[in-house]
C-alpha positions as CSV (number, residue, x, y, z in Angstrom):
1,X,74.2,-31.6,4.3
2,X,77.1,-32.8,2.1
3,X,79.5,-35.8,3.7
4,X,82.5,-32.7,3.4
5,X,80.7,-30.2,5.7
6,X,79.6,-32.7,8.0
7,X,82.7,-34.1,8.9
8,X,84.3,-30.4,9.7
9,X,80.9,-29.5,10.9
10,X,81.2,-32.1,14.0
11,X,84.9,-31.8,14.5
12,X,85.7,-35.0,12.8
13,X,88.3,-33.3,10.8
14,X,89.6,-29.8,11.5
15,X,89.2,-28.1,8.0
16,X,86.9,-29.0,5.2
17,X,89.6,-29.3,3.0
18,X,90.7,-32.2,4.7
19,X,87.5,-33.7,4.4
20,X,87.0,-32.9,1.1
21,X,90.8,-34.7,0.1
22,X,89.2,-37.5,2.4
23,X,86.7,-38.2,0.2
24,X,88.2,-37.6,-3.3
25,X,91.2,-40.2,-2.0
26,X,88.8,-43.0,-1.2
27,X,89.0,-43.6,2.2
28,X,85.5,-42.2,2.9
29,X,82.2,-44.6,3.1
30,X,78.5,-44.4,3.9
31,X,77.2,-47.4,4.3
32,X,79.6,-49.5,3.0
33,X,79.7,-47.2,-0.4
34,X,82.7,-44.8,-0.8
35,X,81.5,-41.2,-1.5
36,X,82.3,-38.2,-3.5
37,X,82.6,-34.8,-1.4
38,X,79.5,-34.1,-2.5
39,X,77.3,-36.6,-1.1
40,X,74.5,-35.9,1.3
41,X,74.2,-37.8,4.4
42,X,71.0,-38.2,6.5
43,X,70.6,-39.2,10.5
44,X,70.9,-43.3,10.6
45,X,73.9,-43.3,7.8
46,X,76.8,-45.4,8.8
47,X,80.4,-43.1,8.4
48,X,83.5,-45.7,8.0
49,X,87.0,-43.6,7.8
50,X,89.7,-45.8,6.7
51,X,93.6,-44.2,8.0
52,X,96.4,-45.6,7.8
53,X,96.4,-47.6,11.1
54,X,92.4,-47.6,12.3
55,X,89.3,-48.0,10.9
56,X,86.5,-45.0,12.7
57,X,82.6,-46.0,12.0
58,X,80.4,-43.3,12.9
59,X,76.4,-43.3,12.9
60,X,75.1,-39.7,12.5
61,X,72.2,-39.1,14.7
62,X,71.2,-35.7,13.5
63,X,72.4,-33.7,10.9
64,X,73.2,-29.9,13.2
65,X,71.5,-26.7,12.2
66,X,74.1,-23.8,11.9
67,X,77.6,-24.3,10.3
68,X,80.0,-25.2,13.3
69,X,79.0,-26.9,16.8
70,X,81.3,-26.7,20.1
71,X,83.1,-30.0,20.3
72,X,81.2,-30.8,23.7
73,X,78.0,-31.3,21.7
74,X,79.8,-34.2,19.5
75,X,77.9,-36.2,20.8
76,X,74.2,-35.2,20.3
77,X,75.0,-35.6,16.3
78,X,77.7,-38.2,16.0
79,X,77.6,-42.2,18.0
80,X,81.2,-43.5,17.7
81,X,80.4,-47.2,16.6
C-alpha cells in the first residue's frame, strides 16, 4: 500500500491529499529516509512526521485490507512510538 493511502487509510491525516502534500514537502520519513507519495510501506516500517512543533513516529503493524478503517481500530495497524 502506498505511504499516501496509508496515512488517510488509518486516520493519520483526514484526506489523502494532505498526505500526498505531506510527502511531496519533505516532512514524511520511513525509516529515517524521506519518501515520495508513492512509496510502499510494509508492517515493521518506522513512520516519522515532522510538523511544525512535534515530531510523531509511527510503527505500522499491519497494513489494513479494505480502503478506510473506523478510527477505534487505530490501533490494530498503527503503535504510536
Amino acid at each position: 500500500m502506498r505511504i499516501d493511502k496509508f496515512l488517510n487509510c488509518v486516520n493519520i491525516t483526514k484526506r489523502r491529499a494532505i498526505s500526498e502534500d505531506m510527502c511531496k514537502s519533505g516532512v514524511v520519513s520511513i525509516n529515517d529516509a524521506v519518501v515520495k507519495p508513492a512509496k510502499h510501506v510494509k508492517a515493521g516500517d518506522i513512520i516519522t512526521i515532522k510538523y511544525l512543533s512535534r515530531i510523531l513516529k509511527y510503527e505500522i503493524l499491519e497494513i489494513p485490507s479494505t480502503k478506510t478503517i473506523p478510527k477505534t481500530m487505530q490501533s490494530k495497524y498503527v503503535k504510536e512510538l
